[in-house]
C-alpha positions as a Markdown table, in Angstrom:
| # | Residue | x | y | z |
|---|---|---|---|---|
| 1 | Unk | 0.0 | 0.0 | 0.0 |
| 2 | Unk | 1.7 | 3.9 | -1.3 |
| 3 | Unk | 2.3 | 6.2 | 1.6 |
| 4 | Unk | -0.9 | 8.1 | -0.6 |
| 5 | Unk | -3.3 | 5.2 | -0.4 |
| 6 | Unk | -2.9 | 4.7 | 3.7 |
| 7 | Unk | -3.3 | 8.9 | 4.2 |
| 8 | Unk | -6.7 | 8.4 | 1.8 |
| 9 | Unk | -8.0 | 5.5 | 4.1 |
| 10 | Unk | -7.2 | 7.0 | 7.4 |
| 11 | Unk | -8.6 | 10.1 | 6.3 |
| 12 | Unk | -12.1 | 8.2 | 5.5 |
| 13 | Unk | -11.9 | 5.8 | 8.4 |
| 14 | Unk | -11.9 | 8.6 | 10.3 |
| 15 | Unk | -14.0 | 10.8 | 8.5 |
| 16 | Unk | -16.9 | 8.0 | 9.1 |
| 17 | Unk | -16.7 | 7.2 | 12.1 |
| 18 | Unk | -16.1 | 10.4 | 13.8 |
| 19 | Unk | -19.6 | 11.0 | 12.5 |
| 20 | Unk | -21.5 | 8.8 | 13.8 |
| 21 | Unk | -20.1 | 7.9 | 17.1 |
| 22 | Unk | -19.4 | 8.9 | 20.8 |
| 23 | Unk | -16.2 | 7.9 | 22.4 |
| 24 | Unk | -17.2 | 4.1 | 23.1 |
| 25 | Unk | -18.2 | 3.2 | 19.9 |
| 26 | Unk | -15.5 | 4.8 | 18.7 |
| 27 | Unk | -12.9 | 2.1 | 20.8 |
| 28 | Unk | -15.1 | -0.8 | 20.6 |
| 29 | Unk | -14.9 | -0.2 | 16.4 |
| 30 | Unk | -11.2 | 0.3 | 16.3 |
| 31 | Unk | -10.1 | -2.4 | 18.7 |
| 32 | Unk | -12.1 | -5.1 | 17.0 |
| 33 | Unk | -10.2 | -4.2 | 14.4 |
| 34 | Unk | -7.4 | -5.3 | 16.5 |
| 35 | Unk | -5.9 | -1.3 | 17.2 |
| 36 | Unk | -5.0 | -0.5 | 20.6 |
| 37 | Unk | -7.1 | 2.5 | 21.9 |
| 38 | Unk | -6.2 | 4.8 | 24.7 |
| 39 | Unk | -7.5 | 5.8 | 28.1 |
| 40 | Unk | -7.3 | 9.5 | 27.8 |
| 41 | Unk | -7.2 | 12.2 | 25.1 |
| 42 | Unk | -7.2 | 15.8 | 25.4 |
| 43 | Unk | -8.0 | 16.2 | 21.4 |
| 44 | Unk | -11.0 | 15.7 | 19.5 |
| 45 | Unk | -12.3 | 12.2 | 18.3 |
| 46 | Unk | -11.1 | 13.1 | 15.0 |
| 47 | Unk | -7.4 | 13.7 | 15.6 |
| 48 | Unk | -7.6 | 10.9 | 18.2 |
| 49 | Unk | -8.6 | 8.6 | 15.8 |
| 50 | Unk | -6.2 | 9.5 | 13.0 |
| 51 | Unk | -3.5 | 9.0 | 15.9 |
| 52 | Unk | -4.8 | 5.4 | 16.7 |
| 53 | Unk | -4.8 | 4.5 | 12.9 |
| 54 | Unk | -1.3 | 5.6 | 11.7 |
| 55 | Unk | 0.0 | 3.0 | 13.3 |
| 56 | Unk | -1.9 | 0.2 | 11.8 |
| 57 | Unk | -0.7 | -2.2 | 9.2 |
| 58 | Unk | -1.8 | -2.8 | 5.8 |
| 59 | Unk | -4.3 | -5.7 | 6.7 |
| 60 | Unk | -5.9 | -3.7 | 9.3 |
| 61 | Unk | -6.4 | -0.5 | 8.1 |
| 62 | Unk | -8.1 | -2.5 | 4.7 |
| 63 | Unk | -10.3 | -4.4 | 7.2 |
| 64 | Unk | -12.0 | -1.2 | 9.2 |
| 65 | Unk | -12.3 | 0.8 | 5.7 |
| 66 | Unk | -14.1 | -2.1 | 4.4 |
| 67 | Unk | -16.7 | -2.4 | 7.1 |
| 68 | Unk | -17.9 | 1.3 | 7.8 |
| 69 | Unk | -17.7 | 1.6 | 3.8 |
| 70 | Unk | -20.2 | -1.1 | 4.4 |
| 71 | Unk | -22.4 | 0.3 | 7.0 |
| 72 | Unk | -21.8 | 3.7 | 6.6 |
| 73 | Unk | -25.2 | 5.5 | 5.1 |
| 74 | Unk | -26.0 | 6.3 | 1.6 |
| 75 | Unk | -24.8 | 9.9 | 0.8 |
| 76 | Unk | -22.8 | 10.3 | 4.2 |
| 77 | Unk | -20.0 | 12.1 | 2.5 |
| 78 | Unk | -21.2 | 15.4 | 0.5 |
| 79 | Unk | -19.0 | 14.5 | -2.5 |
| 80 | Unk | -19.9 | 14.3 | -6.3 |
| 81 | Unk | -16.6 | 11.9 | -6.7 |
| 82 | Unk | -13.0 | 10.7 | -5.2 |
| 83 | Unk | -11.5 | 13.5 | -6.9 |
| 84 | Unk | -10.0 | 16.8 | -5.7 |
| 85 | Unk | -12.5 | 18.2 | -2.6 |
| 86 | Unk | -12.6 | 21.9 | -1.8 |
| 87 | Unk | -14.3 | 23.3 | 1.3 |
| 88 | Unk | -16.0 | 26.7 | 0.6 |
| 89 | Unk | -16.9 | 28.6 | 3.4 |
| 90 | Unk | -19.0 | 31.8 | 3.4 |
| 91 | Unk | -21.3 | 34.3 | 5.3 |
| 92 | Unk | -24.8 | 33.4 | 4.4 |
| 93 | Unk | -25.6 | 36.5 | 2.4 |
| 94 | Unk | -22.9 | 35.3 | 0.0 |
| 95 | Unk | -24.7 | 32.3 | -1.0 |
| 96 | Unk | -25.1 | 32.8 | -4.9 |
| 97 | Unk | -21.0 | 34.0 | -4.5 |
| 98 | Unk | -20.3 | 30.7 | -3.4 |
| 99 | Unk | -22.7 | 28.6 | -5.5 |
| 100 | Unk | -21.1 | 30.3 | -9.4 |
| 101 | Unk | -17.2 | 29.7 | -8.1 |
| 102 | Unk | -18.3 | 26.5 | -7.4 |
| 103 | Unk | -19.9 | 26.0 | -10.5 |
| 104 | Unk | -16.8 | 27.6 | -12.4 |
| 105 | Unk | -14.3 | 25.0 | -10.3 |
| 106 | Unk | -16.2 | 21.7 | -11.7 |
| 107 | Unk | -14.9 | 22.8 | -14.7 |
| 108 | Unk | -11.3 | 22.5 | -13.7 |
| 109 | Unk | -12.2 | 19.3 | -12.2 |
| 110 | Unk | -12.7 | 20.7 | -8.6 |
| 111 | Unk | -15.6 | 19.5 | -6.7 |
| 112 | Unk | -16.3 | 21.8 | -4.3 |
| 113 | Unk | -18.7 | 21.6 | -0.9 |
| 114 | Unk | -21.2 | 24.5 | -0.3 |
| 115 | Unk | -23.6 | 24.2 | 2.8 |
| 116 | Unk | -26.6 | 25.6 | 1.3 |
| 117 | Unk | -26.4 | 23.7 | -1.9 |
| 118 | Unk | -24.7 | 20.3 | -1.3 |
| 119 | Unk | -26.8 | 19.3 | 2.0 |
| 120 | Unk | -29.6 | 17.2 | 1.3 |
| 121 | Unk | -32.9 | 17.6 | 2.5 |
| 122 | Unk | -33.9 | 16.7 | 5.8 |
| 123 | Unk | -30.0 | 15.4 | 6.3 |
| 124 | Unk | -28.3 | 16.6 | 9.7 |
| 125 | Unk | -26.5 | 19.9 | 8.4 |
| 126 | Unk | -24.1 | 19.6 | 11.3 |
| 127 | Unk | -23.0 | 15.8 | 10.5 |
| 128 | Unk | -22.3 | 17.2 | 6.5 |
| 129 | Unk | -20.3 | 20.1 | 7.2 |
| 130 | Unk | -18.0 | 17.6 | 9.5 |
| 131 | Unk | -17.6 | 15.2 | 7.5 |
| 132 | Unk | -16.5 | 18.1 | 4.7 |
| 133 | Unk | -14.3 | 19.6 | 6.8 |
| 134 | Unk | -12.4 | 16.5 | 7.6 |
| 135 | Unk | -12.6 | 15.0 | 4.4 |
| 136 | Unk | -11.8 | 18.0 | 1.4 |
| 137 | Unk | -7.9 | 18.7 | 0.3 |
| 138 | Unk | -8.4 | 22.5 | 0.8 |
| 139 | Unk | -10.4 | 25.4 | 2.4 |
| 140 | Unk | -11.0 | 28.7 | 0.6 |
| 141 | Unk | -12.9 | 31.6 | 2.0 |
| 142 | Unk | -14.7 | 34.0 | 0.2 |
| 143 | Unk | -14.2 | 37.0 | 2.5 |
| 144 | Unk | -16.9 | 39.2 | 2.7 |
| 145 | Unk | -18.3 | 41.9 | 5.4 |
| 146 | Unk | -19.7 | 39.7 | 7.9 |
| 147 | Unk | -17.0 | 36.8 | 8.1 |
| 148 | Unk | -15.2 | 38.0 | 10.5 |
| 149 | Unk | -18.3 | 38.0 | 12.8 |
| 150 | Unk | -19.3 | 34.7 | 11.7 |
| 151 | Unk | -18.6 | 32.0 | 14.2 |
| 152 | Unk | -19.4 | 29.0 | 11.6 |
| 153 | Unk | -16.5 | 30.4 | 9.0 |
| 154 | Unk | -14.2 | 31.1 | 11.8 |
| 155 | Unk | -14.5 | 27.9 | 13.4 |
| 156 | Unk | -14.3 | 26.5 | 9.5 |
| 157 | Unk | -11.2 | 27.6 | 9.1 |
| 158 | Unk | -10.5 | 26.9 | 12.4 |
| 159 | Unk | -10.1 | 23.3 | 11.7 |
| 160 | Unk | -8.7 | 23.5 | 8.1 |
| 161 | Unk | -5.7 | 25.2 | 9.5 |
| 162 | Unk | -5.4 | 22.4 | 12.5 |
| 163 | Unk | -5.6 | 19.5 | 9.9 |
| 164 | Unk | -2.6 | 21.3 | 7.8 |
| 165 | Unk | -4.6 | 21.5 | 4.8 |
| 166 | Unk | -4.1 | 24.6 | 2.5 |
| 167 | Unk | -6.2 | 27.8 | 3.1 |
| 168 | Unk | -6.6 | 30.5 | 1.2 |
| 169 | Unk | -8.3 | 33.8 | 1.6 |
| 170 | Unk | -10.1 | 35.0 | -1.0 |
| 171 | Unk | -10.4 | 39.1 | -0.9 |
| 172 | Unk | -13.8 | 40.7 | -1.5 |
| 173 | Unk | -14.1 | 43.3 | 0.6 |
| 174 | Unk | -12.9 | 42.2 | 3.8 |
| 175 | Unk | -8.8 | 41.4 | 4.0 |
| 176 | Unk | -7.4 | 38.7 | 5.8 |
| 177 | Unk | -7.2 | 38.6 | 9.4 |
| 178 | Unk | -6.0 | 36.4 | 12.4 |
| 179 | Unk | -4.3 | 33.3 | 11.3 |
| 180 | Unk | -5.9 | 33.9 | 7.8 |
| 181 | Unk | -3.7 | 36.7 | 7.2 |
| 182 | Unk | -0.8 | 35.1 | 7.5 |
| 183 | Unk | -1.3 | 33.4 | 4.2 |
| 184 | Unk | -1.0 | 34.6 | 0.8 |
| 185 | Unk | -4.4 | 35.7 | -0.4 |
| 186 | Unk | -6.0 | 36.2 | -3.7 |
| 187 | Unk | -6.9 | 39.6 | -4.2 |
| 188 | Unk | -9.1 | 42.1 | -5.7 |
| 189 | Unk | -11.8 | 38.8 | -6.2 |
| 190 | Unk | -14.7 | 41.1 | -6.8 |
| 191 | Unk | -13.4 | 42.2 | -9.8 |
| 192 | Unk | -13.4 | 39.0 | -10.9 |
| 193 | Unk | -15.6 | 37.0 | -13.1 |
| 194 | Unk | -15.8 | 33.4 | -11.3 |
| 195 | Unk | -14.3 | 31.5 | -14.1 |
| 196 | Unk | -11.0 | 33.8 | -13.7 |
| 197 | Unk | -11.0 | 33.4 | -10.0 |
| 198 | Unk | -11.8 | 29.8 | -10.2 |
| 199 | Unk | -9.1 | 29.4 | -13.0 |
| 200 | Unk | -6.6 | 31.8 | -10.2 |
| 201 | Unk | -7.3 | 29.8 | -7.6 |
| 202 | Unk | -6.6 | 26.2 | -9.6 |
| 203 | Unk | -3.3 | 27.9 | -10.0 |
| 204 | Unk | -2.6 | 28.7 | -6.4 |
| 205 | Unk | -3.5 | 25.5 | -5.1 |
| 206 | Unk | -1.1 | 23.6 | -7.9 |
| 207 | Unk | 1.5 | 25.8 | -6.2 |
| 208 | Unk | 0.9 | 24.3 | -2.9 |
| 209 | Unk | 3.3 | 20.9 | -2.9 |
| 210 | Unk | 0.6 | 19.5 | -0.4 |
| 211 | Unk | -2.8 | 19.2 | -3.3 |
| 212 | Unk | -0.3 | 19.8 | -6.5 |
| 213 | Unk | -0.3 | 15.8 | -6.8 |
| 214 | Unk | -4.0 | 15.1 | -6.6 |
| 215 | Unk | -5.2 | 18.5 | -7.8 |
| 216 | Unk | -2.6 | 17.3 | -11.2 |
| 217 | Unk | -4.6 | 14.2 | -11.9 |
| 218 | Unk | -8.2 | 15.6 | -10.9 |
| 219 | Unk | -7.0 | 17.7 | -14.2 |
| 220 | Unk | -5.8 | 15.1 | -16.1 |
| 221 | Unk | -9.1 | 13.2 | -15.6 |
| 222 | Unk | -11.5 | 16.2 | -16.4 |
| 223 | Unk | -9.0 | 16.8 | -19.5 |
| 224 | Unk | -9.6 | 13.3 | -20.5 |
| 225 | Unk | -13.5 | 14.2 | -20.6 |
| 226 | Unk | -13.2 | 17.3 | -21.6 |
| 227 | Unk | -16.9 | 18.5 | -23.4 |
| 228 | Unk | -15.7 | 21.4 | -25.6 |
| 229 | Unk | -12.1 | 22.5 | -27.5 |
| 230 | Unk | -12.2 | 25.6 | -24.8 |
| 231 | Unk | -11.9 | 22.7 | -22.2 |
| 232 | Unk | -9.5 | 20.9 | -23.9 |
| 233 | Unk | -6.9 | 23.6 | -24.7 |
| 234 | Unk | -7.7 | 25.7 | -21.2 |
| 235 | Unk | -6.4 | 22.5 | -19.1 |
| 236 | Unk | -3.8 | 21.5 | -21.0 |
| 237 | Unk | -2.5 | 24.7 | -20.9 |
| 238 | Unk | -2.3 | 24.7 | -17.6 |
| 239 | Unk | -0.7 | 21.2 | -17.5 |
| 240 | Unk | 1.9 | 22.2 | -19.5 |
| 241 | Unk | 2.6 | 25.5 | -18.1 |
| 242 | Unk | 2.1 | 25.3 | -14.1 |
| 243 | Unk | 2.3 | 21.8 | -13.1 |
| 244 | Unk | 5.6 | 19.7 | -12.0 |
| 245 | Unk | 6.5 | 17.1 | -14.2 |
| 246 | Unk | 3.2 | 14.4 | -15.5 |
| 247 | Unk | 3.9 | 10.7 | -14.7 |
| 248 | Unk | 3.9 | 8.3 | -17.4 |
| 249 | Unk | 0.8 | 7.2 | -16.9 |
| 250 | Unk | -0.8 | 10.6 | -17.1 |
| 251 | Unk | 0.2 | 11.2 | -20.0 |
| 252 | Unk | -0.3 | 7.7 | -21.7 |
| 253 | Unk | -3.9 | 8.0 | -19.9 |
| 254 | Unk | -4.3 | 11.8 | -22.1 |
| 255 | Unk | -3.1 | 10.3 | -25.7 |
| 256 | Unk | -5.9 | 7.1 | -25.0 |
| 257 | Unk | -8.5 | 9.7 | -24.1 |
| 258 | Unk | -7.4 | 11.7 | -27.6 |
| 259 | Unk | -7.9 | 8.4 | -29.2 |
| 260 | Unk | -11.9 | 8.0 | -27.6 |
| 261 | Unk | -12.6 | 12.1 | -27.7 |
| 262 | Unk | -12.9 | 14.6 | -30.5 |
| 263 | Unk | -13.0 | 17.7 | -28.5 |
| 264 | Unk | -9.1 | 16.5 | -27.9 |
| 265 | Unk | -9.0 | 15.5 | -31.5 |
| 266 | Unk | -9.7 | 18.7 | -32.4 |
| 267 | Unk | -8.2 | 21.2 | -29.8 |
| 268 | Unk | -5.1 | 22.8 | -32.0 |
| 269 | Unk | -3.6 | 23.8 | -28.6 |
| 270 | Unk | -4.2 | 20.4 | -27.2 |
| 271 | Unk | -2.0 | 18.7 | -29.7 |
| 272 | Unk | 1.0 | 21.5 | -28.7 |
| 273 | Unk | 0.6 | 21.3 | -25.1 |
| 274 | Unk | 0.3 | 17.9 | -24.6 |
| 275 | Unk | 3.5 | 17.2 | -26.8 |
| 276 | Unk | 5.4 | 20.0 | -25.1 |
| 277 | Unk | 4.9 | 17.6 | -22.0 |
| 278 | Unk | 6.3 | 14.8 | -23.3 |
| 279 | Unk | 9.3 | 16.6 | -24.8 |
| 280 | Unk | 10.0 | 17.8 | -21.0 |
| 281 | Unk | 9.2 | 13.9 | -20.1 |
| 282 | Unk | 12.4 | 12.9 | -23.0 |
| 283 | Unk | 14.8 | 16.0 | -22.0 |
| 284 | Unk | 14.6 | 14.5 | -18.0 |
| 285 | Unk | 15.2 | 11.2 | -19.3 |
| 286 | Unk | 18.7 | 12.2 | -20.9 |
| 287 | Unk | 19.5 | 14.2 | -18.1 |
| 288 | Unk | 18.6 | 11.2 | -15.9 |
| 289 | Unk | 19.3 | 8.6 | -18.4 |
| 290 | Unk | 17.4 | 6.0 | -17.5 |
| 291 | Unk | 16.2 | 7.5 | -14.4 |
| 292 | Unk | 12.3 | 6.4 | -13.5 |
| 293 | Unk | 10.3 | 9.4 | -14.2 |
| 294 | Unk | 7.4 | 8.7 | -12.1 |
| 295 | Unk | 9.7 | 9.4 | -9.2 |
| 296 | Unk | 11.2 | 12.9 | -8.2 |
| 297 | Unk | 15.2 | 13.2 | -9.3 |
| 298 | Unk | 15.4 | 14.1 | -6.1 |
C-alpha cells in the first residue's frame, strides 16, 4: 500500500466514524479491528482517531475501511466523486458568490462543498459540514463583510488550519485577518468574473506541494472528458505550463482519451501542449538517463 493510499484510508476511516459515534463506539470499532485504543485524550475524536490509525498495518487498516464503507449510510460524504475536494466557506448573504465559483471549479475538475447547496434535504446539516471539513484537500474563503463575525466560518477555518490542509483567503471586501492573514491571499476577487477566479485559484492551489499531486490528476481526468475544444486547450494549458513534471501514466492516460474524444482531436492547442509535456518527459530522461520518471530526481 503507497504512503498516498494509507493517508486516503485514514482520512475516510476517520472521516466515518467520527460522525457517527461517541467515544465508546469509537474504541469498541477500532479495537475489533485489532488497534489499541487509549484511556485519555485531550484532542477531538477526529485527531484521536487518526493517531490510533497511523499506526496500523496494511491488513488492518483495509479491514476497518471495508466495514464502515459497508455500513456507513447512503450519501454520508457530501462529495460528487473521489476527486479533488474543496471546502468553501461563506457568510450566508454570500450564497449565490459561493454557488457560481463552485460551479466555475467543476470545470477545472474541482468539486467543491457549499452548505446551502450540497446538503440534502432533511439530512443533519451539522453531520455534513464535519464530514467536509475532515474530508476536502483545501479550504477557501470568500471573505466578505460579515465573516469575521461569523462564528461557523471562523471555526471552519479553524479546523482546516489544524488539519494542515491549504487555506486561502479569498479578498472581497474584507482582508485577511488572524491566522488567515498570514497566508498569501488572492486579491481584488470582486473584480473578478468566477471562471478567472476559479481558474486563479486552480493555480494557487497547484503551487501548494501539499494538493499539487492530486489537484494534477483531478485535471488530467476532467481533460480526459473534456466537453468542448475551450476545455481541452484551457487545461492543457495549464498542465503544461504550471504543473511539476506528469507521470507516465498521465500522459499515456491523455493520448488514450485523444484516441476515444474529438474535443481533444480537435483542440489545435491540445496537440501542442500535450506534446510540449512529453518533450520535458524525454529531456529528463537524458539528463537522468534512465532514471524512473514517475519518481522525483530528487
Amino acid at each position: 500500500m503507497l504512503p498516498g493510499q494509507r493517508i486516503d484510508i485514514i482520512k475516510r476511516v476517520a472521516t466515518r466514524l467520527v460522525a457517527e459515534s461517541d467515544w465508546t463506539i469509537i474504541d469498541l470499532v477500532l479495537e475489533q479491528f485489532g488497534f489499541t485504543t487509549l484511556n485519555s485524550w485531550n484532542g477531538d475524536q477526529f485527531s484521536y482517531v487518526v493517531h490510533i490509525l497511523k499506526g496500523g498495518d496494511e491488513s488492518r487498516l483495509a479491514g476497518i475501511d471495508q466495514y464502515l464503507m459497508g455500513h456507513s449510510r447512503p450519501g454520508d460524504e457530501p462529495w460528487e466523486n473521489e476527486g479533488f475536494r474543496l471546502f468553501l466557506t461563506h457568510v450566508d448573504s454570500q450564497k449565490q458568490a459561493a454557488h457560481s465559483l463552485k460551479s466555475c471549479l467543476r470545470y477545472f475538475g474541482i468539486d467543491a462543498f457549499v452548505a446551502h447547496a450540497d446538503i440534502q434535504p432533511g439530512k443533519e446539516w451539522q453531520i455534513a459540514i464535519e464530514s467536509a471539513l475532515h474530508s476536502c484537500d483545501a479550504l477557501a474563503g470568500l471573505l466578505h463583510q460579515g465573516f469575521r463575525e461569523s462564528d461557523w466560518c471562523d471555526q471552519e477555518v479553524g479546523i482546516a488550519l489544524g488539519r494542515g490542509v491549504p487555506v486561502v483567503p479569498i479578498h472581497f471586501d474584507l482582508h485577511p485577518y488572524g491566522f488567515f492573514g498570514t497566508v498569501q491571499a488572492l486579491n481584488n476577487a470582486a473584480t473578478q468574473l468566477p471562471k478567472t477566479l476559479a481558474r486563479n485559484l486552480v493555480l494557487v492551489l497547484l503551487d501548494d506541494k501539499r494538493t499539487s499531486e492530486k489537484l494534477t490528476q483531478a485535471i488530467v481526468d476532467q481533460l480526459s472528458n473534456a466537453t468542448s475544444y475551450d476545455q481541452a486547450n484551457t487545461l492543457s494549458r495549464i498542465l503544461a505550463e504550471k504543473t511539476p513534471l506528469l507521470s507516465r501514466e498521465q500522459v499515456e492516460q491523455l493520448r488514450n482519451a485523444e484516441k476515444e474524444n474529438s474535443q481533444l482531436q480537435g483542440a489545435y492547442d491540445f496537440e501542442r501542449n500535450l506534446s510540449s509535456i512529453e518533450a520535458k518527459i524525454e529531456a529528463t530522461r537524458g539528463l537522468y538517463g534512465n532514471y524512473d520518471y514517475d519518481e522525483e530526481p530528487f
